[in-house]
N, C-alpha and C positions, 0 to 999 in steps of 0.2 A: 364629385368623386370623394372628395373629404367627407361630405355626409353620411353618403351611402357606406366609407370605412367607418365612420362614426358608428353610425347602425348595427354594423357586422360587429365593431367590440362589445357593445351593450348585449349582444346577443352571446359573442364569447364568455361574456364576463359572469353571465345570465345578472345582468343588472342594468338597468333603465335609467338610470341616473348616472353610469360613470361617462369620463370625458378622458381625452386624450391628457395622458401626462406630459410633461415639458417636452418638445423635441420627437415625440416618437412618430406624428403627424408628419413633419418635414423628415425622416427617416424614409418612413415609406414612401411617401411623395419621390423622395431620392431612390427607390428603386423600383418605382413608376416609369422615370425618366432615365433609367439605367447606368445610374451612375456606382462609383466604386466607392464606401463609405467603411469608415471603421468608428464604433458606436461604443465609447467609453460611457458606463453606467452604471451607479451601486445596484447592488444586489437588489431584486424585488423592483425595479424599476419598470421590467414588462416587455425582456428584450423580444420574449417569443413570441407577445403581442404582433411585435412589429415585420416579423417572417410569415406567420399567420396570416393576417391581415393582407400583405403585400401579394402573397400568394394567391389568394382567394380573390383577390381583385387582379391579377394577371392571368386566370386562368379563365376569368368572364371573359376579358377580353380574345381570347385565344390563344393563347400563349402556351409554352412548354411548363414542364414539372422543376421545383426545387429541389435542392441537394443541400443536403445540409452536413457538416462534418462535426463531431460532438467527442470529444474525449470518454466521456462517460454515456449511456445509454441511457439510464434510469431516468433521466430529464423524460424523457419522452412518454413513458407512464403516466407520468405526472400532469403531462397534456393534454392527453387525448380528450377527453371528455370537452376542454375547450375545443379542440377540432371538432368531434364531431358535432358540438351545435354548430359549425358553420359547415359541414358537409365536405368536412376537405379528406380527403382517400390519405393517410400515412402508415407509412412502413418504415418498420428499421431494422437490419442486419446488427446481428451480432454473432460471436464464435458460437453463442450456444444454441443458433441455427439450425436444421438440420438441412443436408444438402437440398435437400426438395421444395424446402420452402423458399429458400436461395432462389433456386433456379424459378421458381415461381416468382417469387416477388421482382426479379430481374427480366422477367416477362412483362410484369406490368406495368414497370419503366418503361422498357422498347414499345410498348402498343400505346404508350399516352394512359393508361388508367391508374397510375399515380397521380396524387399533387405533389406529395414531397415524401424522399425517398432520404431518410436519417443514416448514415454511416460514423463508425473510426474511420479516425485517417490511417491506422492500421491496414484497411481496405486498401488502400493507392499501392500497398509494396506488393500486391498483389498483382502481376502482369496480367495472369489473364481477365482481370476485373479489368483492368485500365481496357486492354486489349478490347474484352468482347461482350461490355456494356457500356461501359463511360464513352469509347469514341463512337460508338452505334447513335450514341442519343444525345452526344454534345451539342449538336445543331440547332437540339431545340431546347435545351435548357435555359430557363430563362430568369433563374435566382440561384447562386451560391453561394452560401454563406457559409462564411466557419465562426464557432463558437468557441468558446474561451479564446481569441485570436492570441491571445500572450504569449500562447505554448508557441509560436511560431517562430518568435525571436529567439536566438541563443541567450539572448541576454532577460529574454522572462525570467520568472521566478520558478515557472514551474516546465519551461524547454520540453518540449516531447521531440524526437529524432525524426518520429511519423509524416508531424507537422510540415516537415523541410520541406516534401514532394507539392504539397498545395501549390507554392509559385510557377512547377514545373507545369502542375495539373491544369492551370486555368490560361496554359499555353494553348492549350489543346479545345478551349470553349471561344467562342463566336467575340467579337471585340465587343459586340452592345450587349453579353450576359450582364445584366445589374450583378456586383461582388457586396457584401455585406460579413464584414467581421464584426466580433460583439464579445467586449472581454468586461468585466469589472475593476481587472486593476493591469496599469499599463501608465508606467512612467513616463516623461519624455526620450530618455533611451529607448524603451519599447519601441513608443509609437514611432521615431524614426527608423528603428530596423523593420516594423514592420512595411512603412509607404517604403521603405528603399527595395521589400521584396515583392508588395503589392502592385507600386507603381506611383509615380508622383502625384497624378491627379489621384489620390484617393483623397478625400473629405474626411477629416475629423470632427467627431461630435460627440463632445463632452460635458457632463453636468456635473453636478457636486456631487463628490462623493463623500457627506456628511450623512451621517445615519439617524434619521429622525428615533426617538424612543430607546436607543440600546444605550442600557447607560452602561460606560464602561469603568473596571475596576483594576487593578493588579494586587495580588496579595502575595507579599515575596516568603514561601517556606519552602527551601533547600534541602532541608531534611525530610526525608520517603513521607516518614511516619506521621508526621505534622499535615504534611498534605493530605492523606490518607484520613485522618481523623475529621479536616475540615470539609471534606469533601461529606465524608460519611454525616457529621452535625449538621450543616446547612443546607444541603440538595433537598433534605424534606421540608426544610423550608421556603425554597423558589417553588414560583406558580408551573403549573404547566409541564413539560416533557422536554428534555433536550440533548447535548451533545456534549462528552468529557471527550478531547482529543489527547490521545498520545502518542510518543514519536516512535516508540516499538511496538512489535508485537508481546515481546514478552513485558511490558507496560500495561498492554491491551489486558492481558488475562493477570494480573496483577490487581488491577482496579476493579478492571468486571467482578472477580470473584468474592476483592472486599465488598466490595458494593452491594452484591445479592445476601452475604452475610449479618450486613445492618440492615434487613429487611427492605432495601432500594431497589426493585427490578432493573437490572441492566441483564444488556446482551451483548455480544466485541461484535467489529465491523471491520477488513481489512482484505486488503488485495490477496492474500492465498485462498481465503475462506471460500470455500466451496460459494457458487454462485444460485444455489438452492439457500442458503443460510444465509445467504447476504442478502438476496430481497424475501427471506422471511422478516433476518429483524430490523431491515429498513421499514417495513410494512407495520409491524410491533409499536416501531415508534409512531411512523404516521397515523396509526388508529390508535393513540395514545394506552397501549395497554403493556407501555414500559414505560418508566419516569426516565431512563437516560438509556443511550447508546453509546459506548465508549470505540471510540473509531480511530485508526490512523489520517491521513492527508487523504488517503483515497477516499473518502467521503466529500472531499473538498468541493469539487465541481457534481453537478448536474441532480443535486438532494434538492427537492422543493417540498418544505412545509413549511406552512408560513407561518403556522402559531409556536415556532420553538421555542422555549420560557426562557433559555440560557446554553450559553456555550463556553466551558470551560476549558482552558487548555490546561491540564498538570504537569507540563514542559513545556519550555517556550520555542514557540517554531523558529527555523532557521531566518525568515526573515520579516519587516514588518507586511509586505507585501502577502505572503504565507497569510501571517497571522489575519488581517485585512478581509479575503479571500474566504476564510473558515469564520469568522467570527460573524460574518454576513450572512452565515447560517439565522442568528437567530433576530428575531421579531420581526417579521418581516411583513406579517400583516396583522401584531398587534400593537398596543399603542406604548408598552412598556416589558422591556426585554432586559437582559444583563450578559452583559462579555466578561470572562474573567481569566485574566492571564498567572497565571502561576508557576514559579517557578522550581527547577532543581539541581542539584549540582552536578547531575550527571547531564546536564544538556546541552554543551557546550562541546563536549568530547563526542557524543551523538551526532551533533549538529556538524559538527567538522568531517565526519566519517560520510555522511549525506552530500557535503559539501564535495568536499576529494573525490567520492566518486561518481560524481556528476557526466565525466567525460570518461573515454575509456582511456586507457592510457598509451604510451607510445610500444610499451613492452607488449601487449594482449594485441596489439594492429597490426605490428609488427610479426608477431608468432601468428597470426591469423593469415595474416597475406603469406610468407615462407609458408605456409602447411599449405596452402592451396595450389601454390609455386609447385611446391616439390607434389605433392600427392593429385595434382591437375582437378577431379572432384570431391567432393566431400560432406556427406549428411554434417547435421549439428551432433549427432551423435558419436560417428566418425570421428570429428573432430576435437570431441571430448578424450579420448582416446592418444589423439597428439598432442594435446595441448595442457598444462596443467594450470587451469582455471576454472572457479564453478560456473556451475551452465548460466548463473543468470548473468555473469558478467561476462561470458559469451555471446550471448544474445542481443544483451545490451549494447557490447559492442560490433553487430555485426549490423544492428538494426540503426545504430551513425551509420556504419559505411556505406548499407544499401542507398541510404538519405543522401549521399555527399553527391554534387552535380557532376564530377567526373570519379564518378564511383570504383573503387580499386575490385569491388566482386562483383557479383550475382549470382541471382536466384535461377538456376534449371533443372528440372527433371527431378524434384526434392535433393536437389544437392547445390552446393556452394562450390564458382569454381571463380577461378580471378580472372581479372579484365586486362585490357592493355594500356590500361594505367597504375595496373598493382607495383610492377619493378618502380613506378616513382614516385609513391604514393608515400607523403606523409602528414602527420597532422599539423594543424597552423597551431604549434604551440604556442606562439605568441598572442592568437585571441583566448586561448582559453587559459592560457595564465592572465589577460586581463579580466577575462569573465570571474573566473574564480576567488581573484583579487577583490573585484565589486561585489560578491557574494558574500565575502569576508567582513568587509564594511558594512555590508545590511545587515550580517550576523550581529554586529555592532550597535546599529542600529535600533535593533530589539533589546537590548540591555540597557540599552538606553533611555528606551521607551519604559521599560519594567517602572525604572526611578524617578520620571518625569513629574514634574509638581504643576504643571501646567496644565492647560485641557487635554483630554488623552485624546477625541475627536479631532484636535485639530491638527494632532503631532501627526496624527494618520495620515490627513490628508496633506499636511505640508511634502511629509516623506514622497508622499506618491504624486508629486507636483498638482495637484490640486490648485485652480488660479483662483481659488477665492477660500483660503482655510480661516474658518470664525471659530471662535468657543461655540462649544454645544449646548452649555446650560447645564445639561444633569447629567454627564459623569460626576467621579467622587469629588475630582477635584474641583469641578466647578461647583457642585451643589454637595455638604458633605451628609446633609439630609437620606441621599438615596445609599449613601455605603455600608456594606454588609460586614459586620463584625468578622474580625479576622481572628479574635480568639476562639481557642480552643479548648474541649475540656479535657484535662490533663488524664481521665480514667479513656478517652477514646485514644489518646496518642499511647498508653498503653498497650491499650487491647491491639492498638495497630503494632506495636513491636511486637507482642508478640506473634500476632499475623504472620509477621514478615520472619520471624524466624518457626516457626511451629508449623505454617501452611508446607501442604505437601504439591509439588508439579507430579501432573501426570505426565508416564514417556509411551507414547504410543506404536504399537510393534510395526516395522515395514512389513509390507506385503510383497514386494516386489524388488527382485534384483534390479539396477539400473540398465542392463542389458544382457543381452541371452545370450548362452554358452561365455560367461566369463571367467569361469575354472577352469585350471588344468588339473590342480595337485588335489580338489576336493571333489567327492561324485554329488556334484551340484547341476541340474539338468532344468533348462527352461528359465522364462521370465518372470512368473510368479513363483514366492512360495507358498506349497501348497499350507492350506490351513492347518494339519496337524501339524507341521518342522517351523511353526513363525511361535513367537516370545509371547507370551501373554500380555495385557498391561502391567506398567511398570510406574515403579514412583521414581522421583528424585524429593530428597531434604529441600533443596534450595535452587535458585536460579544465579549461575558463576556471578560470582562479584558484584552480586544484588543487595542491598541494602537491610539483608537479613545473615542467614547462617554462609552464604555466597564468599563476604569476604574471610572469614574465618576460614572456611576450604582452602581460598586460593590461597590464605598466609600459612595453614598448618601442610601445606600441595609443597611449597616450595621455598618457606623460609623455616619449618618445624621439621620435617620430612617424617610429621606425627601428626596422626589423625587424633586430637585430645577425647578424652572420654565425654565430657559435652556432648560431642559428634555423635559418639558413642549408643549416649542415655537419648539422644536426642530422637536418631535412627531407630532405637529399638521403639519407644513411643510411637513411634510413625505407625509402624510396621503391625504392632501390637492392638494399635485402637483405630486403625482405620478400617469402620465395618463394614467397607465397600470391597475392600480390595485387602487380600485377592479372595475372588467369590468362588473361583471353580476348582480348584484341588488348594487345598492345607500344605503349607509349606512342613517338608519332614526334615530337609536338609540342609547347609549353607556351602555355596561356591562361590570364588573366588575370579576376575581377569588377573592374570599374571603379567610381571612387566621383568624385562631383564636388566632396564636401568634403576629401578626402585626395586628390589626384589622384595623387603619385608613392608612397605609401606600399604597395598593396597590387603596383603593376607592379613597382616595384625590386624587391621579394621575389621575386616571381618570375621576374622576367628574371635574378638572380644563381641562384637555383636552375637555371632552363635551363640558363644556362654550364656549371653544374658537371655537370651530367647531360646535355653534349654534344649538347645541342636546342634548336632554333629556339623565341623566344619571338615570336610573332603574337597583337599585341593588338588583335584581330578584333570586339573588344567596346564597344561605346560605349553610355553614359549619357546619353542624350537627353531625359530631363525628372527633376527634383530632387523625387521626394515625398514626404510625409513620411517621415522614420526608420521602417526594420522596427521597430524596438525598440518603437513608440508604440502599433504596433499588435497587438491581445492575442488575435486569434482567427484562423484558419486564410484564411477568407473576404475577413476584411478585409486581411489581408497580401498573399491573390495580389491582391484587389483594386487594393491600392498598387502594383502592381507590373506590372499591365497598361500595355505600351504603353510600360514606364519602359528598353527595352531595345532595341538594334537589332544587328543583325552585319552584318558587311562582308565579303561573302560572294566575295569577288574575294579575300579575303585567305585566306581556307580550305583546309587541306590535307583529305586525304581521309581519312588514319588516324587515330589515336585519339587523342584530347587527355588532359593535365593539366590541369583548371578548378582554380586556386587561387583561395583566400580568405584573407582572415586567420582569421577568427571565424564558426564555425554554428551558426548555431540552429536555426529552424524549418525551415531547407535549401528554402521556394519560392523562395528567389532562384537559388542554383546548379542548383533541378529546372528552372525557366521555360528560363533561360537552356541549357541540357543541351537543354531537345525544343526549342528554337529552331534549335541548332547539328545536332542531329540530325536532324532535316526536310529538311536538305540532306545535302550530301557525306561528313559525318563520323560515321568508324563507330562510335566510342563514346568515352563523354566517362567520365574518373573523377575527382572531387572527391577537392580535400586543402585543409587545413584546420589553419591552426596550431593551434587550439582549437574543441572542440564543448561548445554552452556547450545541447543540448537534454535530456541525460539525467534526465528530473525525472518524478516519481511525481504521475499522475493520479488 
């Protein structure tokens, strides 16, 4: 049997010479013999080898189809071409499905013409999947395996809520299904939550996780603009194509854009990004016709290219496990790579923000469970409406309680209603002030790491209990031969200030109210706005309290309550030489948002920008009742809600061509959309937003 697996890798591999790696032999052997195995292994080690192989040789024998549960999908891409030199039939489900291919591919499960059928564990909170495929075909499944298994522990590094149902789920599969989890980084904390939710006989099988070839470095520059410059100097000098991670969104398009302006093709990668544009420039990278991708965490799991030249973080992840996890991206099947950890001073307050809201909290469980109490059902939308929280951290928190074993809600009939465990349902604060605690320590951890003089290879593996941590040889500090100059040239740290204070953010118009008929006091009808009453694009100066013109806002916002002429000369510049924008009507006018607690602070800015850009300022706009602050309110619904009726125009003052709408500060942008289809209902042809600062670029 070992041979004939032997055969089918070389054939996987299309290579005649390879041989089993350490361990992966008795793995599959292990779910030959149907045993429950959780299979710790660095990255590039060959986990799918070993589900592959296992499969294909349980399905000569007669045997049922694999399941495999994967956080990420794009792994699977990345395979096929190994499956199909061995003829194995795979499928995988994802949201962007369409129903029919669903129900097909969930045909081919129930009939046997799968071999293995790839899901999220998103899948499982789904009843009628659990319902009226998974119990249909349990009997004959004869591999399950979950991938990244870490997510399954509270006390991973990177917990999914999804994960939780897996213990429930393989209640419901035969006692001899062979179980197979497969993580790369997983502590001895891990692995005990994980056997305590797996099962005791589960088998561990672990190898070094020392990374042949990655030599790793840290180069500590806390200042934007330092990094920004080192980035832009030495990336043309790494071999090959690779990976800048950073910890926001508005990070993401920070880098990407310096980056393409030092002639360096990058593209951003990140969980809102449309999922057309995410496996465009995953694909960019892997046919190397980008030198870098600059990505959030969510690139973390399930990216296989093996030739990545380098993986740079420009903030340091929340922990060394994080960092571990991403930096395994790169060389993975060359023989010399580079990790480079970097730091900055805003990543600590990042990191704690990531940290905190890890779990939901007792205030949003509580207001969840009472709204469902009192209103008995309740869409997610609905309950936007009761509740004042943004959606994601409704979601977030609704997606624990579905997960919790005596669950206070559920899911029927697209609405949420509560169980008869909600009246005494609460959360075990006391594990997640220890979790969050130990999360705290790992934050630690990595700043520790930053200034370690020892081998950087071995502090990884010490951290992540590693039973055999050696030096590597060629990080910096063991070999100082392989370290990449951390100076910089003092005209690029420059050019990078002024970047950072001279680059302009785009603000892009809504299209769509967050739900339909939410006016009473505006004749606003329907869920989109139509295209002639939406805002053109629009700019902002800076990103809030960004390491350019950002903090200058926030101090002239509310310790000057004066926007200085800098702002001033800075805006008109903007405004004046950007030949993109605006392209479809010629600004003739300047307008103004009105506020009744600052009343001269946002006009004066703008009536001195008019001047200087030779245009009438017409302050057309008045603030006719005071409601609460946008800021208080946390969801889509209840902002336009605050905002109905909070606006009126003086439509005798109106010119007919296209306006300036300035602000100081944007966020969620329904105050400049409202006020945009008010002005545009009448005589004026189009309205474009500017914005000393856009404070929305944040990761959902």
């Amino acid at each position: 049997m070992k041979q004939k697996a032997l055969n089918y890798l070389r054939a996987a591999l299309n290579n005649s010479q390879a041989e089993f790696k350490a361990d992966q032999w008795k793995c599959i052997d292990g779910i030959l013999n149907r045993k429950k195995q959780l299979v710790i292994q660095a990255t590039g080690w060959g986990k799918s080898m070993v589900y592959f192989l296992a499969t294909k040789l349980l399905r000569e024998q007669g045997n049922g189809p694999t399941i495999i549960v994967s956080p990420l999908l794009a792994l699977i891409e990345n395979q096929k071409e190994a499956a199909k030199r061995l003829n194995i039939i795979i499928k995988s489900i994802t949201s962007n499905d369409s129903e029919e291919d669903i129900i097909e591919t969930f045909e081919l499960l129930k009939n046997n013409q799968l071999d293995i059928l790839m899901l999220t564990p998103e899948r499982f909170s789904k009843d009628d999947f659990v319902k009226n495929v998974l119990l249909p075909v349990s009997s004959s499944i004869s591999l399950f395996v979950v991938d990244e298994a870490h997510c399954i522990s509270d006390w991973g590094h990177d917990f999914r809520p999804d994960y939780r149902r897996i213990a429930r789920i393989l209640t419901y599969l035969p006692k001899n299904v062979a179980i197979l989890g497969m993580t790369a980084t997983a502590n001895k904390r891990v692995m005990a939550d994980i056997k305590n939710q797996l099962g005791e006989e589960l088998e561990i099988t672990r190898g070094s996780l020392v990374r042949k070839g990655l030599v790793l470095q840290n180069i500590i520059k806390p200042v934007i603009s330092e990094r920004l410059a080192w980035l832009a100097q030495y990336i043309p000098q790494l071999k090959g194509s690779g990976i800048v991670y950073c910890l926001t969104i508005r990070d993401i398009h920070l880098v990407t854009n310096w980056l393409n302006e030092n002639n360096i093709s990058a593209k951003p990668y990140y969980g809102s990004l449309s999922p057309e544009e995410k496996d465009q420039n995953q694909q960019l990278l892997l046919d190397n016709q980008i030198k870098v991708l600059v990505a959030t965490t969510s690139l973390g799991m399930g990216y296989d290219k093996p030739d990545i030249g380098f993986v740079i973080h420009y903030q340091c992840p929340k922990s060394i496990i994080d960092y571990y996890q991403q930096v395994g991206r790169a060389g993975r099947g060359i023989s010399n790579s580079y990790g480079i950890l970097m730091n900055g001073e805003e990543d600590s307050s990042i990191n704690d923000f990531f940290i905190n809201q890890a779990f939901p909290s007792a205030e949003i469980v509580n207001d969840i469970i009472q709204a469902l109490l009192t209103y008995d059902a309740l869409s997610i939308y609905e309950l936007l409406t009761k509740i004042n929280y943004s959606k994601s951290k409704i979601d977030a928190a609704i997606k624990y309680l579905l997960a919790e074993a005596n669950s206070p809600i559920y899911f029927y009939n697209k609405k949420y209603r509560a169980t008869s465990y909600a009246s005494t349902y609460s959360l075990d604060a006391e594990k997640i002030k220890n979790i969050t605690l130990k999360r705290k320590i790992e934050q630690q951890q990595i700043r520790e790491y930053l200034t370690n003089k020892d081998c950087l290879m071995k502090y990884l593996q010490s951290a992540l209990d590693d039973e055999n941590p050696q030096n590597c040889g060629i990080c910096v500090n063991c070999n100082k031969n392989n370290q990449l100059n951390a100076e910089v040239d003092s005209y690029l740290v420059q050019k990078a200030n002024d970047y950072l204070h001279g680059g302009s953010i785009n603000i892009e118009p809504r299209k769509k109210w967050p739900i339909k008929y939410i006016f009473e006091h505006y004749n606003i009808q329907g869920n989109k706005i139509p295209p002639q009453l939406q805002l053109k694009p629009g700019k902002a100066l800076s990103l809030w309290n960004d390491g350019g013109f950002g903090k200058l806002v926030r101090e002239c916002k509310y310790e000057k309550n004066y926007f200085t002429d800098l702002l001033v000369e800075e805006s008109v510049k903007l405004i004046k030489n950007d030949a993109k924008w605006p392209k479809d009507e010629p600004i003739e006018w300047v307008t103004c948002v009105p506020s009744l607690n600052h009343p001269e602070l946002v006009p004066s800015f703008a009536q001195r920008v008019a001047n200087k850009l030779n245009l009438p300022f017409i302050p057309c706009i008045r603030k006719i009742h005071n409601k609460m602050q946008q800021k208080t309110r946390k969801n889509g619904y209840l902002q336009v809600q605050n905002l109905d009726g909070v606006f009126e125009i003086d439509y005798r003052l109106l010119k007919s061509g296209a306006c300036l709408l300035i602000d100081d500060m944007i966020d969620s942008k329904w105050t400049v959309t409202i006020i945009g289809y008010l002005l545009l209902q009448n005589s004026v042809k189009a309205v474009y937003p500017y914005a000393l600062a856009l404070n929305s670029q944040k990761e959902e």
